[in-house]
N, C-alpha and C positions, 0 to 999 in steps of 0.2 A: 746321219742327222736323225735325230728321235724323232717322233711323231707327232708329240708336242710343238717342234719348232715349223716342222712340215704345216701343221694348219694357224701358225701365227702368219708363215708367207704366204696365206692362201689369202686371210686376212687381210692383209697388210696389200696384195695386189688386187683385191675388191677396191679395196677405201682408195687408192690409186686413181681405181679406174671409175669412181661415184664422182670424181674430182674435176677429171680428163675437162676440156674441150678441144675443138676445131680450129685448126691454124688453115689456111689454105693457101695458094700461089695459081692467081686464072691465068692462062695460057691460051688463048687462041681458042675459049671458048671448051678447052677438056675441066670436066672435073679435077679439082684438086683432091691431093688425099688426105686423113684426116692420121691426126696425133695425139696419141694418150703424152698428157704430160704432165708434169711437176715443177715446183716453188722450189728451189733452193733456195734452205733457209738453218735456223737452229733447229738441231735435235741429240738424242741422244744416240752415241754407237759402241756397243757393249758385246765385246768379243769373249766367247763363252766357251768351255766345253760342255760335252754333255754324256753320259752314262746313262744305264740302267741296271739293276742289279735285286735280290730280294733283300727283306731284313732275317740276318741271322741272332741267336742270344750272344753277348759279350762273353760269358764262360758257361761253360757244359762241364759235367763231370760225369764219365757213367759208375757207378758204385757194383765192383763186381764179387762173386760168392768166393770169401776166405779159402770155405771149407765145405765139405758137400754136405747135404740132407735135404727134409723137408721142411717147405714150405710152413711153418707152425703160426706166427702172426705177422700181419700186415697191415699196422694202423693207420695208414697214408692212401690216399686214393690221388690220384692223376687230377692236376691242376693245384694240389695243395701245396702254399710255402712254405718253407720249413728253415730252420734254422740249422745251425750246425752243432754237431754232436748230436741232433736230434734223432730218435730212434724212427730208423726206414722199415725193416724188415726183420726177421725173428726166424731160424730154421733150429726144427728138431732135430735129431739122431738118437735113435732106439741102441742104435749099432754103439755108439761113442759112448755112452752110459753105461753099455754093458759094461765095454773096456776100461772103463775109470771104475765100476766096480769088482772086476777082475784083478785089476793092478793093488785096487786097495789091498783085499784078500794076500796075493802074494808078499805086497808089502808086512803084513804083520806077520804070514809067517816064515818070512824068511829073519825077522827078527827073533822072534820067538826061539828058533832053529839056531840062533848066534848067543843068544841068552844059555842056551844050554849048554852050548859048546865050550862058553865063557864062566861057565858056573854062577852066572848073575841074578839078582834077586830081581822081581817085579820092577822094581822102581833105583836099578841101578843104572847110573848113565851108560849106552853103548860108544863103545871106544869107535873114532871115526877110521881107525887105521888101526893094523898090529904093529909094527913097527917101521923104524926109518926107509926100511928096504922093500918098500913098495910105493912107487911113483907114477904118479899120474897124468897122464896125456890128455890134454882137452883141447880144442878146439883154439885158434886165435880170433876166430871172426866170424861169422854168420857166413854159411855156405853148404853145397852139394857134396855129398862125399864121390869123389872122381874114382879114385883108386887107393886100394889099400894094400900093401906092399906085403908084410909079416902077415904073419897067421900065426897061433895063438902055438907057443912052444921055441918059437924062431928067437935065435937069438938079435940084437940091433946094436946096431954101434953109435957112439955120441951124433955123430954129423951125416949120417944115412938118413933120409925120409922115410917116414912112416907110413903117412897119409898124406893124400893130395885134394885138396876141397879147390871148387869153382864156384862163383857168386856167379851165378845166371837170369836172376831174378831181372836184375838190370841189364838190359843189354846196349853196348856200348858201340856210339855211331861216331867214327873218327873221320876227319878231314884236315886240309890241311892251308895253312894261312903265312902268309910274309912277315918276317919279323916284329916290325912295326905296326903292324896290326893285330899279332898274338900280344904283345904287348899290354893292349888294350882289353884283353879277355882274363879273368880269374874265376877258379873255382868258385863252382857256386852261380854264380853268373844264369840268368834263365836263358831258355831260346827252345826254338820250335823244329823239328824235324817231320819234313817228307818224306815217305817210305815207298818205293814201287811195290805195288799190289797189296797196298793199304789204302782205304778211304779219309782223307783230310788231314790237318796236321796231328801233330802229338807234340805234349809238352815235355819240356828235356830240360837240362841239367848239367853246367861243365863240371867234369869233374875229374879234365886232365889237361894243362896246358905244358906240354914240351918240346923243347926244342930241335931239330932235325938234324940227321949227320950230315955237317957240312962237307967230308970229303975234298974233291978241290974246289968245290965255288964256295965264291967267297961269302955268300948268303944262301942259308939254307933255309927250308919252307921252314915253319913250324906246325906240329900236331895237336890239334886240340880235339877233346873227346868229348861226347855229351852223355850222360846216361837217359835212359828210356826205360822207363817200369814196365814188366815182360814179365808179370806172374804166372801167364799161363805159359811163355816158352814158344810163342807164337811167331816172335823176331827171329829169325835165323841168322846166324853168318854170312857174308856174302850179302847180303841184302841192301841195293843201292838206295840213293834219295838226295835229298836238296836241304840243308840244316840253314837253317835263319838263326844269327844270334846279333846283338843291338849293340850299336858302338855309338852313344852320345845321342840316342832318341831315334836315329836309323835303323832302320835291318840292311844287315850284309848275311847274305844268299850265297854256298858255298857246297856243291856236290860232296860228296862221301859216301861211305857203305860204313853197313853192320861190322864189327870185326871180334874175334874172337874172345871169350872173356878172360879176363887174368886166372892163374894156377896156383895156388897157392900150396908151400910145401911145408909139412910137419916135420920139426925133428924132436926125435927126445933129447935131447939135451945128456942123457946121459949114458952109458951101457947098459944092456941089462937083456932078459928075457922077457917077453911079451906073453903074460899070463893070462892076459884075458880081452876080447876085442869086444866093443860096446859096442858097435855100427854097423852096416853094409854097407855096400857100394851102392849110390841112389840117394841114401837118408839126407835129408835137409836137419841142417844144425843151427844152433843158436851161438853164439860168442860165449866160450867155456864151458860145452857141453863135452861132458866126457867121449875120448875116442879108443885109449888103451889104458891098460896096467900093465906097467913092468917094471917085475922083481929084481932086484938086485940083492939079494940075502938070503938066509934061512929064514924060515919061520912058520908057523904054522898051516899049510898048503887050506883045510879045512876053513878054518876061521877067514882066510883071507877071499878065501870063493863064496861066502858068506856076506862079508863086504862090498864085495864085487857085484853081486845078486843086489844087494840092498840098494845099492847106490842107479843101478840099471835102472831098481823101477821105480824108485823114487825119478828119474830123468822120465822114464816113460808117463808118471802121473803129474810131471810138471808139463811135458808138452798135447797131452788130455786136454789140461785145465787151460792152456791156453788158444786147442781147438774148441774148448768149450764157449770159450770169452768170444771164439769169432764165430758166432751162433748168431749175434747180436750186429747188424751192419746197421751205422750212424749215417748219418751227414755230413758229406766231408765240407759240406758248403753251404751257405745262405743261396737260396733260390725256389723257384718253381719244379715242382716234378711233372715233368713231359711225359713221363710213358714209365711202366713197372710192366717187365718182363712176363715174371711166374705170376700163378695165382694160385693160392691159399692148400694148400696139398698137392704143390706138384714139387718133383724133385728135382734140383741143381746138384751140375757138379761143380767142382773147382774151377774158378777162372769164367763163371757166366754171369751173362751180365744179367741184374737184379732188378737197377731201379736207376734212371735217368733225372740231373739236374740240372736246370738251365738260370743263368742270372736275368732276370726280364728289366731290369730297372735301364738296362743301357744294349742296345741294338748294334750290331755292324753290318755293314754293305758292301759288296766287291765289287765293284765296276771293272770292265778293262780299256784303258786309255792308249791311243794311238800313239805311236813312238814319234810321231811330227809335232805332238802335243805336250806327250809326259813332260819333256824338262819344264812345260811353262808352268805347274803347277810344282806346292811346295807343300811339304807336313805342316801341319798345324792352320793351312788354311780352312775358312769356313766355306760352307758349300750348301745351295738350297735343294730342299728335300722335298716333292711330293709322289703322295702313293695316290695310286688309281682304287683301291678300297675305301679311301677317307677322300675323296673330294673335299675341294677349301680347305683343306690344312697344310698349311708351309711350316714345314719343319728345318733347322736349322744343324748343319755336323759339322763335323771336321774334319779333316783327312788325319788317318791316323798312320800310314805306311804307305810307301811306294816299294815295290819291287823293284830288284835290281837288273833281275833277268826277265825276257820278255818269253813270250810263245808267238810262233808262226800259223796263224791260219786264212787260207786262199791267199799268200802272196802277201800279208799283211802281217805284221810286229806287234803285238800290243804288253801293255804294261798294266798286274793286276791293282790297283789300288783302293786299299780295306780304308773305310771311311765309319766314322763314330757318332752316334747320335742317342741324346735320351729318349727314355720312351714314353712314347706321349698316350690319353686315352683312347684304346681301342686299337691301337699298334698290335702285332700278333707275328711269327714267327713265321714267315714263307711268303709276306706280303710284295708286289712287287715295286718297287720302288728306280724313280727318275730324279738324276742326279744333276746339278747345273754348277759349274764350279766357274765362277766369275774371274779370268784372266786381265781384265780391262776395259775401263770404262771411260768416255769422250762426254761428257755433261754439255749440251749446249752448244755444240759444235755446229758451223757449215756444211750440212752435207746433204744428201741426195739419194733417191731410190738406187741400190746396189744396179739393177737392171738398167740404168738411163747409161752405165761408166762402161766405159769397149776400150780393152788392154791390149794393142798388140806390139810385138817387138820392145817388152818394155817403157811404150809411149801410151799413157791411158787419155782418152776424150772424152768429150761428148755432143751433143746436137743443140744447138741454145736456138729458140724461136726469137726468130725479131719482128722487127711490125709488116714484112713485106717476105721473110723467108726463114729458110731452115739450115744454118752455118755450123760446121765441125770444128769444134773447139778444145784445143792440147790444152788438160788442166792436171797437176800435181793432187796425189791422191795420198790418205793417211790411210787408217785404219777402217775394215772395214770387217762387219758380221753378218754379209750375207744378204742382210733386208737393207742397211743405210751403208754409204762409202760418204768417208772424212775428207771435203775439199779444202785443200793448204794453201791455192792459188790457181788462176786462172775462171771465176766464176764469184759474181758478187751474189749477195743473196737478195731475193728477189725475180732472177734471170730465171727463164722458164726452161727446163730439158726436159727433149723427146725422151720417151720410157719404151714408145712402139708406135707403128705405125700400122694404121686399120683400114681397112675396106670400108666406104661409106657405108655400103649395105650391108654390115653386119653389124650395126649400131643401131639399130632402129629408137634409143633409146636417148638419139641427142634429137631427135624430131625433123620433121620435114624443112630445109632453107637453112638449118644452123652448119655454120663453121667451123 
């Protein structure tokens, strides 16, 4: 029970006992004893849960460094809101300028050096190829170059692999679901992934839903996979968690691990010898960046190692220009900045984080609800809000998730449930916030201090004062929250029940001779 409710029943047994008088029974000249009592009568009885939890932002993004350098501008300062595509941060590289004007350099003369060979005037077009018999190997798809098979001399055959690239960037978190429920999942599809020995969720991505080897049963699970953006290579294989994805406004919560990334394998497509390797093993690629040359003919060996050169650094001064382009980190989002990392000349490398955004227009709260309670609450219910920073203000949410899986602690089950609320003036991020989520409410009902009702073996009573004594009376009992219990029969209103029974002399407050 919160603390909140702890001093309403403190309340609630004051105004009880401001209320109380003296019934007595004289006996042979002994004192009678005196009883706190109550009117059964109309009131209201309103069965609640109750949480507490802080306000967290709706979405967070941390914006982290492309590509390494310095610190060079930083137009934003912490607390400012910004828009998306809005420019965050700015890093120089001395280093990357060299090499874009190194590349230039070699780029013209290794032209220059093919114009002569070619006998070509100033302003005659360079041939992109000598002839048919030289073919070119690029890339299918953005990835890590794994392994590279040939070496420059070796001969390849049509349907041998050349190169073997892996897409790691994304790292891929599979689990596994009943037919009938993968069903309900397609690519694309968003959902959230837990990671062991990461802090909070992460946002993920399906972008594998198949089917399992049935072997002999007759139903087999199915697999579906989420990816996880992993620029710096952080997620490992192996790596267990709990993936949330949403079927009809629910989350379904479902164990899996990290698993390996797919392989992807080059062929040339044709015979030939491997005249020249553009890559290493390691190089990140782009979709159609060249990997080999291989000749299939005669022809000019010079000219063609002239081409080969040209086309290398022409790929080396496009992907320059596009660590140059990410010099420049945006806004991937509308929101607030909570915190910026570096400052103004200090050096990041790849993969650190920059600059922090948070949405402030809408707040969430986690409460965790007892498993005798969870089923009685429902998504989309509303729920009353107050924080202990803003006294007087009742704020209004909604449950936005329930969990499906609970946690154990001291011998109890609880169930997390994220609750949605806009943000109101002076709301702020860490605040602590008391949650009241209304299960049921009795308007004007019969009923009675929870304290006067004594339940045992299933037969609930109570004490009714009459004009001469004090009778035990079986009465049928409705709903009850604790401070009021719902009487359905056995008790009219007006009848007076004992609440307690007191010592004369510790009343001094009904006065000398009262009853």
């Amino acid at each position: 029970m919160s603390r909140k409710a702890w001093i309403w029943l403190v309340v609630a047994a004051v105004v009880v006992g401001g209320v109380a008088y003296g019934v007595s029974v004289l006996r042979g000249g002994v004192a009678p004893p005196q009883f706190v009592t109550a009117t059964a009568g109309p009131g209201d009885v309103v069965l609640t849960v109750t949480g507490s939890g802080s306000l967290e932002a709706i979405e967070r993004s941390t914006v982290m460094a492309r590509v390494g350098g310095e610190v060079a501008a930083l137009p934003v300062s912490e607390g400012d809101g910004v828009t998306v595509g809005e420019n965050l941060l700015e890093l120089g590289s001395a280093d990357l300028e060299y090499q874009v004007r190194g590349a230039q350099m070699d780029l013209e003369s290794a032209r220059l050096s093919l114009r002569d060979l070619l006998d070509l005037g100033p302003t005659d077009p360079i041939p992109s190829e000598v002839s048919e018999s030289v073919h070119r190997v690029v890339a299918p798809d953005a990835g890590r170059v794994l392994r590279i098979h040939p070496r420059e001399g070796d001969r390849v055959s049509r349907d041998a692999p050349v190169v073997e690239l892996v897409y790691d960037q994304v790292a891929r978190f599979e689990f596994t679901l009943a037919p009938d429920l993968a069903e309900k999942v397609t690519s694309g599809d968003s959902g959230e992934v837990y990671l062991d020995g990461f802090d909070g969720l992460v946002s993920a991505r399906v972008v594998d839903v198949s089917p399992g080897d049935s072997g002999d049963q007759p139903q087999a699970m199915s697999r579906v996979t989420l990816g996880i953006a992993n620029p710096a290579g952080l997620i490992e294989p192996g790596t267990g968690g709990y993936a949330t994805v949403f079927m009809d406004g629910r989350p379904l919560v479902r164990p899996g691990e990290v698993v390996e990334a797919p392989i992807t394998r080059v062929f040339p497509g044709i015979p030939g010898v491997v005249e020249s390797v553009a890559v290493q093993e390691g190089d990140s690629l782009a979709r159609g960046d060249q990997l080999l040359m291989i000749a299939t003919g005669s022809h000019s060996l010079q000219v063609r190692q002239q081409l080969i050169r040209i086309a290398q650094v022409e790929m080396t001064l496009e992907r320059y220009r596009r660590e140059i382009a990410d010099l420049v980190h945006a806004s991937p989002m509308e929101g607030r900045i909570v915190e910026i990392f570096p400052d103004i000349g200090d050096r990041v490398n790849v993969g650190a984080p920059l600059v922090e955004i948070a949405r402030m227009d809408e707040f969430l709260i986690l409460i965790d609800v007892d498993e005798l309670e969870v089923s009685s609450i429902e998504i989309g219910a509303d729920v009353a809000i107050e924080l202990d920073a803003l006294p007087g203000l009742s704020a209004t949410g909604t449950i936005l998730s329930i969990a499906e899986s609970g946690s154990v602690g001291d011998g109890i089950t609880t169930y997390p449930v994220k609750i949605r609320l806009d943000a109101y003036p002076g709301m702020r991020e860490g605040m602590s916030a008391d949650v009241t989520i209304e299960i049921e409410r009795r308007v004007g009902t019969l009923s009675v201090p929870a304290e006067a009702v004594t339940t045992s073996r299933g037969i609930s009573s109570v004490r009714v004062v009459t004009e001469d004594s004090v009778q035990s009376r079986e009465v049928e009992i409705g709903l009850t929250d604790g401070v009021r219990t719902e009487i359905l029969g056995g008790l009219d209103p007006g009848d007076e029940v004992v609440i307690a029974a007191v010592d004369r002399d510790t009343m001094p407050f009904m006065g000398p001779g009262r009853n």
